[in-house]
ZAGU-708025 format. One line per 8 residues: number of its first residue (from 1); their letters; for each residue y, z, x of N, C-alpha, C. Coordinates in steps of 0.02 Angstrom, whole numbers, plus 50000, padded with zeros to 5 digits. Layout:
BEGIN
NUM> a> Y:Z:X:Y:Z:X:Y:Z:X; ...
This chain:
BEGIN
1> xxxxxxxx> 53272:49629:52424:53213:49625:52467:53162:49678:52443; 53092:49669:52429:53067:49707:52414:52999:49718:52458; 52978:49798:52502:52939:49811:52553:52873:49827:52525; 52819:49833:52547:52741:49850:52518:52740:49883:52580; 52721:49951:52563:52683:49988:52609:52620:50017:52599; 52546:50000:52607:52474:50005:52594:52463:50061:52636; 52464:50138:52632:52434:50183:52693:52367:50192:52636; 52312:50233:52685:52263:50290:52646:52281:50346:52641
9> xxxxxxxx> 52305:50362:52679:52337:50444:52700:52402:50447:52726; 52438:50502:52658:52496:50533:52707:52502:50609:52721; 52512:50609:52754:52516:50716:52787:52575:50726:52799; 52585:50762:52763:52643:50807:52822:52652:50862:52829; 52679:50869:52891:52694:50955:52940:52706:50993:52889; 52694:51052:52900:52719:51143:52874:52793:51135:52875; 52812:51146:52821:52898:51155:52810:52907:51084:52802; 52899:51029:52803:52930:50977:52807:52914:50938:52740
17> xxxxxxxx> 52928:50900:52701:52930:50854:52649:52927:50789:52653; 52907:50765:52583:52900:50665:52587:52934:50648:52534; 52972:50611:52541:52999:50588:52464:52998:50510:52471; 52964:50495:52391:52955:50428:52378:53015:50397:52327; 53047:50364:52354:53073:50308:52328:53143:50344:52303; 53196:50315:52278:53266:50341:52263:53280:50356:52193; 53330:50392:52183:53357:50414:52113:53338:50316:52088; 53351:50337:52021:53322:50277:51988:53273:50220:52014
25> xxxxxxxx> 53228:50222:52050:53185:50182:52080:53125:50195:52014; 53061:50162:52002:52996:50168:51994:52961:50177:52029; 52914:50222:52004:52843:50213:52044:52798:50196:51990; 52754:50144:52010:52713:50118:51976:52643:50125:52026; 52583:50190:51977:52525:50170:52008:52470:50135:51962; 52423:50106:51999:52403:50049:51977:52357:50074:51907; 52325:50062:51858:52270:50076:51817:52204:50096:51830; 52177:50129:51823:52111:50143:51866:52128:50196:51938
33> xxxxxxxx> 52185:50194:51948:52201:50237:52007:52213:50323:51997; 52220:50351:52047:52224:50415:52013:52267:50456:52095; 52310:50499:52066:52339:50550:52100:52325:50610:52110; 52302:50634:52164:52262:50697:52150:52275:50728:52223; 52214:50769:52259:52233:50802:52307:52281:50864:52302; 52291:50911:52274:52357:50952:52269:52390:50928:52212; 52454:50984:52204:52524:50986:52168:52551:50928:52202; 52570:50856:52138:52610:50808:52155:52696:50833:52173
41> xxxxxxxx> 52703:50891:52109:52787:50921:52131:52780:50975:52069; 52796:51021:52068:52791:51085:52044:52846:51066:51981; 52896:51036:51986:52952:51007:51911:52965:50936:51952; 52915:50907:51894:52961:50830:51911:53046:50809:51869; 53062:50795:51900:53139:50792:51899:53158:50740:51861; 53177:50709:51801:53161:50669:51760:53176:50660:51693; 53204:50660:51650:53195:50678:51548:53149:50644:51541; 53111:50612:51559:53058:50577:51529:53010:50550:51572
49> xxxxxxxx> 52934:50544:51564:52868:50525:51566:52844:50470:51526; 52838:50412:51545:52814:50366:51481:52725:50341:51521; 52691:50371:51504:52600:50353:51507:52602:50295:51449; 52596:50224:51507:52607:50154:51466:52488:50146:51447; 52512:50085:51382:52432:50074:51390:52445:50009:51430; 52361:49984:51416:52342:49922:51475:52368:49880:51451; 52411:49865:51398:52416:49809:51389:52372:49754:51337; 52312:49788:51326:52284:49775:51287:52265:49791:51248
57> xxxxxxxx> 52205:49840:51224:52170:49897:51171:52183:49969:51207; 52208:49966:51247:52204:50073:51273:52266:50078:51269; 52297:50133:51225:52338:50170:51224:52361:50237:51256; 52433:50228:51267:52448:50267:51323:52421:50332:51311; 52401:50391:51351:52392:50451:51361:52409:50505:51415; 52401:50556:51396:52415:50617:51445:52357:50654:51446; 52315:50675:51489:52239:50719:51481:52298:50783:51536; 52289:50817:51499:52277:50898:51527:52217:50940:51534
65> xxxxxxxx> 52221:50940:51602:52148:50965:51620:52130:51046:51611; 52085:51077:51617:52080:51154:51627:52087:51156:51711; 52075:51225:51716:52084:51234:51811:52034:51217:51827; 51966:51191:51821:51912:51174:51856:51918:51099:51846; 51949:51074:51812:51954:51003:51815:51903:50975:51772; 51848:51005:51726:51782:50990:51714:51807:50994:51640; 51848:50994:51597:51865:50998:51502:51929:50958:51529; 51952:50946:51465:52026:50896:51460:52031:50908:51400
73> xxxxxxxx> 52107:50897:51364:52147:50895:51313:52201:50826:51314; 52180:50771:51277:52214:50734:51276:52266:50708:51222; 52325:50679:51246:52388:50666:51199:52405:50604:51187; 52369:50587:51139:52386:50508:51135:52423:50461:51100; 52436:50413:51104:52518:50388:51075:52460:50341:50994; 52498:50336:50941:52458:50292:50871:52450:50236:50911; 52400:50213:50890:52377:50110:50895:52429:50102:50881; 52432:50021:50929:52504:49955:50941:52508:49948:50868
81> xxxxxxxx> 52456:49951:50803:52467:49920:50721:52489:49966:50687; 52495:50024:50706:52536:50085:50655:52612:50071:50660; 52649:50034:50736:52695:50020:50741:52759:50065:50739; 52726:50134:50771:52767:50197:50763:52806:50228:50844; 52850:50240:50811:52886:50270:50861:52938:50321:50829; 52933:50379:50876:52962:50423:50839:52957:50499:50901; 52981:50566:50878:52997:50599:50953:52975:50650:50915; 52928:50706:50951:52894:50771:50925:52928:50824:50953
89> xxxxxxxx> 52987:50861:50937:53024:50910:50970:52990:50982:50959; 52965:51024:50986:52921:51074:51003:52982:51134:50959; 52973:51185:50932:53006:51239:50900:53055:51272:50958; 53096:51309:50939:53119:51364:50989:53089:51426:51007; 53050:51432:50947:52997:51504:50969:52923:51502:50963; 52891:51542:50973:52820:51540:50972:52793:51534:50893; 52833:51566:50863:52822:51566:50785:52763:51640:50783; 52737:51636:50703:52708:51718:50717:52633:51692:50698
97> xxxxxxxx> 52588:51754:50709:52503:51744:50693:52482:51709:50635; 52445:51643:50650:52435:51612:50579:52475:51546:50553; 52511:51533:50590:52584:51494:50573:52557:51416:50586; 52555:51360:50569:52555:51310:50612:52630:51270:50634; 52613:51198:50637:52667:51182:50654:52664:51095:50590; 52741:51105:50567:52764:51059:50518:52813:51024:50537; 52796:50965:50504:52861:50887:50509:52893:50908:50466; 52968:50852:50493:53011:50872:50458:53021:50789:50410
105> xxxxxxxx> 52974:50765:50442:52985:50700:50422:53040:50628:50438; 53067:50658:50490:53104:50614:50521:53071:50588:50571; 53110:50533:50607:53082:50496:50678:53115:50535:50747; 53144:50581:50739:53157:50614:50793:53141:50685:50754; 53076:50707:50763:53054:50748:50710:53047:50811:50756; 53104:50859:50731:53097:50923:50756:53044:50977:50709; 53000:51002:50735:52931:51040:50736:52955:51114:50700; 52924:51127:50671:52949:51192:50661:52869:51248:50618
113> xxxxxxxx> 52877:51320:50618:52827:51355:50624:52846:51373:50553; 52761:51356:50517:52764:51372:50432:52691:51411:50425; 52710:51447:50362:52636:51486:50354:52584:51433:50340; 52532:51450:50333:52472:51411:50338:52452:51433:50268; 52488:51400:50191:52471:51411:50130:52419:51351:50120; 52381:51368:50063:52357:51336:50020:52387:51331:49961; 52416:51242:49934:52423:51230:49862:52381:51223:49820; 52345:51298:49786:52292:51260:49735:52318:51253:49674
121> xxxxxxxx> 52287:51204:49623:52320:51215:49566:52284:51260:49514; 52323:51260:49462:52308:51327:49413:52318:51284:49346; 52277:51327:49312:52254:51287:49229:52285:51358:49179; 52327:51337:49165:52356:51377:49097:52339:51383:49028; 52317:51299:49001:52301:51301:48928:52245:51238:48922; 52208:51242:48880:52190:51144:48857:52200:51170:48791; 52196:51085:48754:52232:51070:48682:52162:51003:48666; 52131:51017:48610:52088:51055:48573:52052:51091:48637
129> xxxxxxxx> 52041:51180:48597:51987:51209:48633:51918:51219:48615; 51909:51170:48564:51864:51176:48543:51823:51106:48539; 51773:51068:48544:51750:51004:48537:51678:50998:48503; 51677:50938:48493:51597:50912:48464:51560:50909:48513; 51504:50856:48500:51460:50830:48562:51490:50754:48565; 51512:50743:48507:51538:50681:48538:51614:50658:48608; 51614:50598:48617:51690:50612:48666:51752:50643:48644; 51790:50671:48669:51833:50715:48647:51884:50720:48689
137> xxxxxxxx> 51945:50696:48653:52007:50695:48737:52028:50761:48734; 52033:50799:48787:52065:50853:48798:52133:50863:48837; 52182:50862:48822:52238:50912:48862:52233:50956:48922; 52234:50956:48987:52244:51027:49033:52316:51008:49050; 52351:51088:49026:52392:51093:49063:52414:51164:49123; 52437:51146:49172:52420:51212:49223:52487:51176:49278; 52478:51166:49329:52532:51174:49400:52497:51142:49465; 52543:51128:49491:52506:51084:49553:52440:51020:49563
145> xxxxxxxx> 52441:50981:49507:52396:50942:49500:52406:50891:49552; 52354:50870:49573:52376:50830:49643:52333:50745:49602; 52376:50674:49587:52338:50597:49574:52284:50584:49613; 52223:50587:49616:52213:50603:49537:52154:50642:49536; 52152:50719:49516:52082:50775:49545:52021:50746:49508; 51973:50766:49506:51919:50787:49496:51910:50841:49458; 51871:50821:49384:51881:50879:49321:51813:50897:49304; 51799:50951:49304:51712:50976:49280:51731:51020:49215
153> xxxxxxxx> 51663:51027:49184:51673:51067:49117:51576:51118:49124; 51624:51153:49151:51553:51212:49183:51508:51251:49143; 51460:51221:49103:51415:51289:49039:51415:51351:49062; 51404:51394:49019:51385:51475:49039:51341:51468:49081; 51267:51417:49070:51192:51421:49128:51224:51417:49190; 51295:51366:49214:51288:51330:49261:51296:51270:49265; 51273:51222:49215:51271:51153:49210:51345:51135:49212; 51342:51069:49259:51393:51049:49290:51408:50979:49236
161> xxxxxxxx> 51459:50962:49187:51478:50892:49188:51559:50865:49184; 51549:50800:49225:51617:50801:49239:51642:50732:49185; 51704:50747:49206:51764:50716:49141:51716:50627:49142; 51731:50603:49090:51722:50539:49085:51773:50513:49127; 51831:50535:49108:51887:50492:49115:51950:50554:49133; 51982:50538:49211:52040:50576:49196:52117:50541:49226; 52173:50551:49179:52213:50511:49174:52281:50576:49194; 52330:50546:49249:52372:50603:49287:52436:50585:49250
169> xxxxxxxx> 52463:50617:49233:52536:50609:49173:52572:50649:49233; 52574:50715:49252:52623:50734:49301:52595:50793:49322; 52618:50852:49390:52612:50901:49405:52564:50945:49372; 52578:50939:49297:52573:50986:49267:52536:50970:49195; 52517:50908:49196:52467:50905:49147:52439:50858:49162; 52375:50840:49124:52301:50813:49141:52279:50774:49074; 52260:50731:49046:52222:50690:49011:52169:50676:49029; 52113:50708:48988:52043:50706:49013:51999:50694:48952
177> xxxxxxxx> 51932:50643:48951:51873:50642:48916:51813:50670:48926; 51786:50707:48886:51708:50738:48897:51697:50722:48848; 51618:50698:48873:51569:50720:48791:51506:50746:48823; 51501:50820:48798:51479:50865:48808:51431:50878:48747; 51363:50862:48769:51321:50848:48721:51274:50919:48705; 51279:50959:48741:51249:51030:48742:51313:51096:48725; 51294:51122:48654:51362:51167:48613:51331:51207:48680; 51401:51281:48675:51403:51299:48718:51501:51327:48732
185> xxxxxxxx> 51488:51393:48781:51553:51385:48789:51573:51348:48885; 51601:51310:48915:51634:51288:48956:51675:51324:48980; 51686:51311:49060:51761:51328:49108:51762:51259:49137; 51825:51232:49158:51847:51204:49175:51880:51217:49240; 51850:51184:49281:51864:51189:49347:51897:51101:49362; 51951:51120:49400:52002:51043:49430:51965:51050:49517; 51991:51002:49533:51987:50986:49603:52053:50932:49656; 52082:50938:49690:52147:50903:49692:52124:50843:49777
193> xxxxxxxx> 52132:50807:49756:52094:50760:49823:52088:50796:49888; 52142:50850:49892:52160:50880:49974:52109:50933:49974; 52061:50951:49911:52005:50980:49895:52019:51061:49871; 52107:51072:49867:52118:51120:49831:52077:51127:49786; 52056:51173:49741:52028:51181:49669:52046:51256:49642; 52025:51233:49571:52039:51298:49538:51989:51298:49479; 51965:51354:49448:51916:51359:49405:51946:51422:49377; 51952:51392:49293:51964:51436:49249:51934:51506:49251
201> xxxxxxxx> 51968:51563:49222:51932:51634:49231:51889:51641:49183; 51905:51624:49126:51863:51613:49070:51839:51569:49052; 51798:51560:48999:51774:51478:48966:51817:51472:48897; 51850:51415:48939:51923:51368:48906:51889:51332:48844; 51835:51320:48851:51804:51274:48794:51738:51274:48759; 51753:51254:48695:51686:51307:48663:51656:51230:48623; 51604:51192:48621:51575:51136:48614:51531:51153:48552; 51554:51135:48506:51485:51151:48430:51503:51097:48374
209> xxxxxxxx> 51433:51099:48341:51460:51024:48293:51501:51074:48240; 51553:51004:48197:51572:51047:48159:51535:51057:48103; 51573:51102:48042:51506:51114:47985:51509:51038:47950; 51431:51027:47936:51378:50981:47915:51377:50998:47843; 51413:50948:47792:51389:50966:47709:51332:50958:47692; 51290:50996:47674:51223:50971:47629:51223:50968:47561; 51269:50998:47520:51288:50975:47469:51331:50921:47476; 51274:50872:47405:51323:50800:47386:51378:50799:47373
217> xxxxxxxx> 51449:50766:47358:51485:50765:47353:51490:50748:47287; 51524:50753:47237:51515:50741:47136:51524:50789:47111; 51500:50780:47063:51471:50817:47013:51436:50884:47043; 51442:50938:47008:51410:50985:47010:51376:51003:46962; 51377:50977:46888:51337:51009:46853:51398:51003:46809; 51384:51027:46725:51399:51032:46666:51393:51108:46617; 51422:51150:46603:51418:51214:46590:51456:51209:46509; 51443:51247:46467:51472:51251:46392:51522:51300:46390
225> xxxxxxxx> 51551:51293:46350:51622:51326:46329:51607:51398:46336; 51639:51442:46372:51601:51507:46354:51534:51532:46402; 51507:51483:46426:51448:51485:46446:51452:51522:46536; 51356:51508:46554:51377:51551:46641:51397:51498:46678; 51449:51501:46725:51449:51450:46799:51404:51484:46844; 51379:51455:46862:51329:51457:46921:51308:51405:46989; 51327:51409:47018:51324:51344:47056:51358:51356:47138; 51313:51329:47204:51322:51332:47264:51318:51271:47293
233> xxxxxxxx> 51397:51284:47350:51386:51233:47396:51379:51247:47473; 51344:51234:47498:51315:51245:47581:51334:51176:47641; 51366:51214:47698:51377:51192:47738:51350:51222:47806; 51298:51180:47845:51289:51191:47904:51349:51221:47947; 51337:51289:47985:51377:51324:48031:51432:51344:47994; 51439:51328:47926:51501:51363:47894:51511:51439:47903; 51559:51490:47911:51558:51555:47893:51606:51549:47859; 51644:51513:47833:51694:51519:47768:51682:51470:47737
241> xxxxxxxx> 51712:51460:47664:51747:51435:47613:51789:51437:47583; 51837:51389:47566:51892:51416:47514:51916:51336:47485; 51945:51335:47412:51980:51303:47378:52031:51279:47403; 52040:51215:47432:52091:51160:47469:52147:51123:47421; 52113:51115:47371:52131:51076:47319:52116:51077:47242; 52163:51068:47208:52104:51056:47139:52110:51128:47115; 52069:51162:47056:52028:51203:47022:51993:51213:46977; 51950:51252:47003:51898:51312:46951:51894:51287:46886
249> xxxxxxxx> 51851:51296:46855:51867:51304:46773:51864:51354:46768; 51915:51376:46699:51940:51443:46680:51885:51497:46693; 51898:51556:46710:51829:51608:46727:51794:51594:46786; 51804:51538:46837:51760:51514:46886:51774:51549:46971; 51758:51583:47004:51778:51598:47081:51745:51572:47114; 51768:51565:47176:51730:51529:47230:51719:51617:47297; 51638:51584:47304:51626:51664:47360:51655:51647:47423; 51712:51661:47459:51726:51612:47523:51662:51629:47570
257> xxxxxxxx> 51607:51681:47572:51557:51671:47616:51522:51643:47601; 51470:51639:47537:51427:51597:47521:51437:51537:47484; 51483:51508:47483:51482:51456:47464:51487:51461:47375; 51457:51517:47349:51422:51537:47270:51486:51533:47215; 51489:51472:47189:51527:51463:47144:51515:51501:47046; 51539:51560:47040:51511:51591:46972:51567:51632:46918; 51526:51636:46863:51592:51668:46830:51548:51659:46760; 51605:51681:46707:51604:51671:46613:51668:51604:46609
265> xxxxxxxx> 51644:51541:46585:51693:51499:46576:51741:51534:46516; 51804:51533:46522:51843:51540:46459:51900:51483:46466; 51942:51477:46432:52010:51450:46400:51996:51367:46385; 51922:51355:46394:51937:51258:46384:51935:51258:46288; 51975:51197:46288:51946:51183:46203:51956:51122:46196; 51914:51085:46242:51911:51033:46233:51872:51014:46276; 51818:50950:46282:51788:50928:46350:51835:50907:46410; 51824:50951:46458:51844:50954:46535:51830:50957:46593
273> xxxxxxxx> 51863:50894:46627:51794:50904:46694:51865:50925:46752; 51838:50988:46787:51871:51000:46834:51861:50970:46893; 51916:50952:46925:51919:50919:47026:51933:50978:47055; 51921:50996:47117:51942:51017:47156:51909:50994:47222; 51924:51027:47279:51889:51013:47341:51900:51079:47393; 51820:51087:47428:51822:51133:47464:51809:51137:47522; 51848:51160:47556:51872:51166:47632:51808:51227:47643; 51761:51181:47708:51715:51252:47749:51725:51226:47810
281> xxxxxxxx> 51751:51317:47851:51756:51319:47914:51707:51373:47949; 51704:51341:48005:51643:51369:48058:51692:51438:48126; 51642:51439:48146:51675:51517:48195:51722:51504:48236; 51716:51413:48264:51776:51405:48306:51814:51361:48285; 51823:51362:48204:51898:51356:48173:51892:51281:48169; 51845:51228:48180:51822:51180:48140:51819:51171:48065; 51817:51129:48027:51823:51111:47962:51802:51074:47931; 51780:51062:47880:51733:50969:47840:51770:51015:47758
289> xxxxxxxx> 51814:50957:47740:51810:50946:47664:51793:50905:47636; 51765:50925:47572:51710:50873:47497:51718:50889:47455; 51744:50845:47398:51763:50838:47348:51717:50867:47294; 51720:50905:47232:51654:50905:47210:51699:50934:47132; 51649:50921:47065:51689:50927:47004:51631:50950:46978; 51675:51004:46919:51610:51020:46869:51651:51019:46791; 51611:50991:46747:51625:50975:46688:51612:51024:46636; 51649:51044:46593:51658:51088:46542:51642:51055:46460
297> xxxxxxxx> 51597:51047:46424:51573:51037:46373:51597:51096:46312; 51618:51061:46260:51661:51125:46228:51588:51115:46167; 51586:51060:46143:51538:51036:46088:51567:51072:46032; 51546:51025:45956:51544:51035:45890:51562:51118:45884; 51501:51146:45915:51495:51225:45872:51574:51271:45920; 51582:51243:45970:51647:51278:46003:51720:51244:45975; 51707:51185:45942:51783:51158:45942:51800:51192:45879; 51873:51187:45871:51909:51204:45818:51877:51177:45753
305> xxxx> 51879:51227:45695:51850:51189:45627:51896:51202:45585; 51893:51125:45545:51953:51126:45475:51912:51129:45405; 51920:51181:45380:51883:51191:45311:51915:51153:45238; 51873:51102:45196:51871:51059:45152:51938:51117:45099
């Protein structure tokens, strides 16, 4: 049998009490309704509170009010489409200044008090450190890379440009494209989606063309038995030279700064054209080799003579 009782008001006497409904009974008040007037019960007696929604789009909640009743703090359960259920167990202690509060990742997920770090990541090395203006894949490798950051390559002015292309291999290293059309030295600054970042202390990367031959590649010229070598080869941004391959004709040095190939030819006796090839490198360890030969002419008056 089930009774409806509709009052507006219930009171009761000093010292005396009301109790609604029996151990395991419900009370159900309606939506839109509200309980108020005073302390409903100082400990409701109970393991559990379930604040249902309508049934339709509102999801259940709890508003905790301030003492004036005029601010609220509300606790609300995920949308019916997240399809979650699961239990938030509060720590055993207050935890200390600074601390928040962390999942454990379970569905009966006991809470617990962790420092409030930041994972940023850190850049250890890149592989080439040195580039053209053209595209150029670079290497970073460093710690904590989060799929998939955000890579800049920072000039000394300031100027900001970011990776063409960046490709996440793991934690700890980075596959990245720039073409960085202004030489220059670079830092490299990452960025990790959760907006960690990190920016190199120094500039990781130094952008210059490499050395440019302006000498042709051939022939160098023809010198006589005995005779002077004289002869230079020039490379844009070169500060070295040196002999890769090949050599000299007899008596011949190469200047590794200027390029200034000179000497007294000696030991040919016979027409000889020397090969070699010379390696010029620039300040940041760039390189261009070119082939280049010079021919040794002994002629009539130098060769051996057989008398009648």
């Amino acid at each position: 049998m089930v009774s409806t009782l509709k009052v507006n008001t219930i009171k009761k006497q000093s010292g005396s009490s009301i109790t609604v409904a029996e151990s395991g009974d419900t009370i159900t008040i309606t939506t839109g309704a509200t309980v108020s007037g005073g302390t409903v019960a100082s400990t409701i007696a109970s393991e559990s509170i379930t604040a249902k929604g309508d049934g339709s789009s509102a999801d259940g909640k709890i508003t905790l009010n301030c003492s004036q009743n005029s601010h609220g703090v509300k606790i609300q359960s995920p949308a019916h489409s997240a399809g979650q259920s699961y239990t938030l167990i509060l720590p055993t202690s207050v935890g200390t200044n600074g601390q928040v509060l962390a999942s454990n990742g379970a569905s009966t997920n006991q809470l617990s008090w962790i420092d409030a770090t930041e994972t940023k990541p850190t850049i250890t090395s890149i592989n080439p450190n040195v580039a053209e203006n053209t595209q150029t894949q670079i290497t970073i490798t460093g710690t904590n890379f989060v799929n998939t950051p955000y890579v800049d390559a920072i000039n000394s002015t300031g100027a900001i440009t970011s990776a063409d292309s960046v490709s996440f291999t793991s934690a700890t290293t980075l596959v990245t494209n720039f073409t960085l059309p202004v030489d220059g030295t670079y830092f490299i600054r990452i960025e990790n989606p959760d907006g960690n970042a990190v920016r190199s202390s120094t500039a990781l990367l130094t952008v210059s063309d490499a050395p440019a031959w302006q000498t042709a590649a051939g022939s160098l010229g023809t010198v006589d038995a005995g005779g002077t070598i004289n002869f230079t080869v020039n490379a844009t941004n070169a500060t070295a030279y040196a002999i890769q391959s090949g050599s000299l004709p007899g008596g011949g040095s190469l200047n590794t700064s200027t390029g200034a190939i000179t000497g007294t030819e000696s030991g040919a006796t016979q027409d000889t054209t020397y090969n070699f090839t010379i390696r010029a490198t620039d300040a940041e360890g760039q390189t261009a080799d070119r082939a280049f030969s010079i021919a040794v002419n002994v002629g009539i008056s130098n060769a051996m003579r057989f008398d009648s």
